[in-house]
C-alpha positions in Angstrom: 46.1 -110.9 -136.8 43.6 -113.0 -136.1 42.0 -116.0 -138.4 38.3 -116.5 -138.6 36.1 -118.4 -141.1 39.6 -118.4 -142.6 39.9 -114.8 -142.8 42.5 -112.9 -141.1 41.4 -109.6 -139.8 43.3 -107.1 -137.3 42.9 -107.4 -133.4 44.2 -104.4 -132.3 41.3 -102.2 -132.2 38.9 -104.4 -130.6 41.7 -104.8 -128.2 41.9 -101.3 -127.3 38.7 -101.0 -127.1 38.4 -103.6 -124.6 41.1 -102.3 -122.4 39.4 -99.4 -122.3 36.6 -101.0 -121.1 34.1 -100.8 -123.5 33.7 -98.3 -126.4 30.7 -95.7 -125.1 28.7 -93.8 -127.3 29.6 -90.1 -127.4 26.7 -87.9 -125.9 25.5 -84.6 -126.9 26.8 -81.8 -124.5 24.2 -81.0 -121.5 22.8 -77.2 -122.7 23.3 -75.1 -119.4 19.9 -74.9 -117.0 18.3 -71.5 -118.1 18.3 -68.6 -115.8 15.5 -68.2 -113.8 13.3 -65.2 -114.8 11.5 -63.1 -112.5 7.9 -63.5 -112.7 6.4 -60.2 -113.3 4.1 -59.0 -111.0 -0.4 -59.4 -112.3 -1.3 -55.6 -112.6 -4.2 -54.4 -109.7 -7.6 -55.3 -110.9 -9.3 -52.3 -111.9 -12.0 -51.1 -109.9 -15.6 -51.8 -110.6 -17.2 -49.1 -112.0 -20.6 -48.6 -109.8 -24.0 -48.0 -111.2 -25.0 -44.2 -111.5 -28.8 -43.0 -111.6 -29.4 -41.4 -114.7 -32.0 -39.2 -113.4 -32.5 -36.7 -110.0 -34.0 -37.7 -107.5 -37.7 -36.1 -106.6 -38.1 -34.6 -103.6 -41.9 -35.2 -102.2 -43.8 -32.6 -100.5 -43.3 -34.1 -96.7 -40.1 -32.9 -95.2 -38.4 -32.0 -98.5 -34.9 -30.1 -98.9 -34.8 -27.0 -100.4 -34.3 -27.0 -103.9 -31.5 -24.8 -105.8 -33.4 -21.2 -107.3 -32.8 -20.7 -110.9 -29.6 -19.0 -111.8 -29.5 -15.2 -112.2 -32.5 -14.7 -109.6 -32.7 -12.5 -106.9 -33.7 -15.2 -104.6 -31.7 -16.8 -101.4 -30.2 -20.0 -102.5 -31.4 -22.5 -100.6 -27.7 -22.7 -98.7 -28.6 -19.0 -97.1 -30.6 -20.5 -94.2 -32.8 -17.4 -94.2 -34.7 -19.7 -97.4 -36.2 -21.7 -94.6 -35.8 -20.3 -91.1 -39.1 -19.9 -88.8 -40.6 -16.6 -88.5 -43.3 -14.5 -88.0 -42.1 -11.3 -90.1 -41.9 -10.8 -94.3 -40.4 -12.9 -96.7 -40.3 -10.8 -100.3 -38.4 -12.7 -103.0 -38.2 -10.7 -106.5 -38.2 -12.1 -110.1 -38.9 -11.0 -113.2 -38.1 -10.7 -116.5 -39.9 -13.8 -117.9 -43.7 -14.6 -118.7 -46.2 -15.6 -115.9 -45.9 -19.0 -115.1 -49.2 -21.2 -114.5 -50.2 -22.5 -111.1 -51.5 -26.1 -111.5 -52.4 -27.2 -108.5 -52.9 -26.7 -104.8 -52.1 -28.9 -101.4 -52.7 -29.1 -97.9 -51.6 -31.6 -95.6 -50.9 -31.8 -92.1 -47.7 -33.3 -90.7 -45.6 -33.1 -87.8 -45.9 -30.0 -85.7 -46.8 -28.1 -89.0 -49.6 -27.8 -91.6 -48.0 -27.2 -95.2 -49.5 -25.9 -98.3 -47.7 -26.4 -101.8 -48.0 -24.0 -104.6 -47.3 -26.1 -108.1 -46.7 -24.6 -111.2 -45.8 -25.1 -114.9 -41.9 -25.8 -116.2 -39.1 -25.1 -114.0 -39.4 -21.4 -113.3 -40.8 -20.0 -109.7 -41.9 -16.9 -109.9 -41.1 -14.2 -107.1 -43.1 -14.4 -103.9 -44.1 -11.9 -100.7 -45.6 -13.4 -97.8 -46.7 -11.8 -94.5 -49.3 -11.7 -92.2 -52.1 -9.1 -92.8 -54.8 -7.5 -91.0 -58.7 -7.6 -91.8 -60.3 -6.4 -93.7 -58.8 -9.5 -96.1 -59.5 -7.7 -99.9 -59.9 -9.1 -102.9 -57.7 -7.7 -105.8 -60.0 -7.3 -109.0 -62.9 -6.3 -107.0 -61.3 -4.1 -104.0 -64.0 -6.0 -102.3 -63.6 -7.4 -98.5 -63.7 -11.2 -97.9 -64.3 -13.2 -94.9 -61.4 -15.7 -94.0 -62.1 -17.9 -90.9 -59.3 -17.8 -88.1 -57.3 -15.6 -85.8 -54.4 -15.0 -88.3 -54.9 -14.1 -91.9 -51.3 -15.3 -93.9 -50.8 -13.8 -97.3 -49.2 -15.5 -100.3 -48.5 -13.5 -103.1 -46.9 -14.9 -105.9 -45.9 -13.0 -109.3 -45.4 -13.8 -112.2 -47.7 -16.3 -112.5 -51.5 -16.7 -112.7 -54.0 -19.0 -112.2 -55.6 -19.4 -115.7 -54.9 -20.2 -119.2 -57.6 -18.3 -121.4 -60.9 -17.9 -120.0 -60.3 -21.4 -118.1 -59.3 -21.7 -114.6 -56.4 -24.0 -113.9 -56.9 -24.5 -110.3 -61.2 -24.4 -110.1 -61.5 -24.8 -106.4 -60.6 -21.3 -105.2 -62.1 -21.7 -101.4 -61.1 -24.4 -99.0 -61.3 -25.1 -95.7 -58.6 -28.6 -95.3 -59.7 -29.1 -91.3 -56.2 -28.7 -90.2 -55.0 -28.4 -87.0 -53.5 -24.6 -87.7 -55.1 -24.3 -91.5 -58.5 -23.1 -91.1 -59.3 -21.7 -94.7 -57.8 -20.8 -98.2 -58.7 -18.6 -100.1 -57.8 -17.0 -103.5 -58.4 -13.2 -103.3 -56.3 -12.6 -106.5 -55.2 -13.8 -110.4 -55.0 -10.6 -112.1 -52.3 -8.8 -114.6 -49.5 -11.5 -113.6 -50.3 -12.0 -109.9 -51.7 -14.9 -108.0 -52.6 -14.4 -104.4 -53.9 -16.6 -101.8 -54.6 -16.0 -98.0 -54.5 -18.8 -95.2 -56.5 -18.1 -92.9 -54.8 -19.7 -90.0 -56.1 -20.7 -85.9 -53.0 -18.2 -84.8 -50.5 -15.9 -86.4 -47.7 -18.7 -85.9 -44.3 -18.6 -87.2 -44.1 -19.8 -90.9 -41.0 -21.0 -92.8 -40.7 -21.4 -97.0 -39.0 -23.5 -99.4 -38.3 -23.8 -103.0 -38.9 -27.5 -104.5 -38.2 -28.6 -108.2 -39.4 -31.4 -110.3 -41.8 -30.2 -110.1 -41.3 -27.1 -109.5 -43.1 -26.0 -106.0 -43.6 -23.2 -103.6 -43.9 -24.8 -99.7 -44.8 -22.8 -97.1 -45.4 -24.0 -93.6 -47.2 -23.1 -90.7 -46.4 -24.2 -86.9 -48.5 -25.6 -85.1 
């Protein structure tokens, strides 16, 4: 024991801990280090979703494709390349079975190697058509009366069901054209009677003519080589 500020108190533990060179604090155990997790692969970015049109796209009268018939015709669809092959002989497409459509208007244009004319009517129906070339006397339907057509080739377009009026009004008021075209001498109308609508084009030659069917709007093309 030792004495101090005349107290005795006991040595032997501050001796031990001195021989045991110094008392250290005791220290929390070290946790082991955590397993390394595999990092999961980011999932593939979807892909952008690209802009759609909502609507159809219009074909124009100049160098147009074929547009599809309506179903349940009797017509070629426009994949039968018959629809729009050159030729010189008859092209007859029925229809029936609905009410005559109304022609609205009437074009001409020239383009390359080929005049056109375009037949337009109401709603999305075409109506059945016959075209062929035809000898003169050219005769009008109502009347059984001959007409005079300028040129060397007379083309007939008959188209049925349709017609060309609504009431006693005309839809299409000029009925006799001549366009100045290079094959396209004169147009006439020699019929719009009892659900048929015909018109003759009288041409510089009998030339070899294709058609095709156009929607929105809804068209009959025919075209004559040059």
């Amino acid at each position: 024991m030792m004495k101090v500020l005349g107290r005795w108190m006991p040595t032997l533990g501050l001796a031990a801990c001195l021989a045991a060179a110094g008392c250290k604090k005791e220290e929390a155990p070290t946790p082991p280090p955590a397993e390394p997790t595999a990092e999961k692969p980011a999932p593939p970015a979807e892909p952008a979703v690209q802009p759609t049109s909502a609507g159809t796209v219009t074909d124009t009268d100049a160098g147009a494709t074929p547009a599809p018939t309506a179903p349940g015709s009797q017509a070629a669809q426009p994949e039968d390349p018959k629809n729009r092959e050159w030729t010189a002989g008859l092209v007859d497409v029925k229809r029936a079975g609905f009410a005559p459509v109304t022609l609205r208007e009437v074009r001409t244009a020239r383009n390359e190697g080929f005049d056109r004319l375009v037949l337009q009517f109401d709603g999305d129906q075409l109506p059945g058509y016959h075209i062929e070339y035809v000898d003169k006397p050219v005769i009008k339907c109502g009347s059984g009366d001959p007409t005079e057509v300028a040129g060397q080739g007379w083309l007939q377009v008959r188209v049925q069901p349709a017609q060309a009026h609504e009431g006693s009004q005309v839809t299409v008021a000029e009925r006799e054209r001549k366009p100045g075209l290079p094959m396209v001498q004169e147009l006439e109308l020699t019929c719009d009677f009892e659900g048929e609508v015909t018109w003759v084009l009288g041409v510089k030659s009998p030339n070899k003519y294709r058609v095709m069917e156009l929607r929105e709007p809804t068209r009959l093309v025919v075209d004559v080589q040059h």
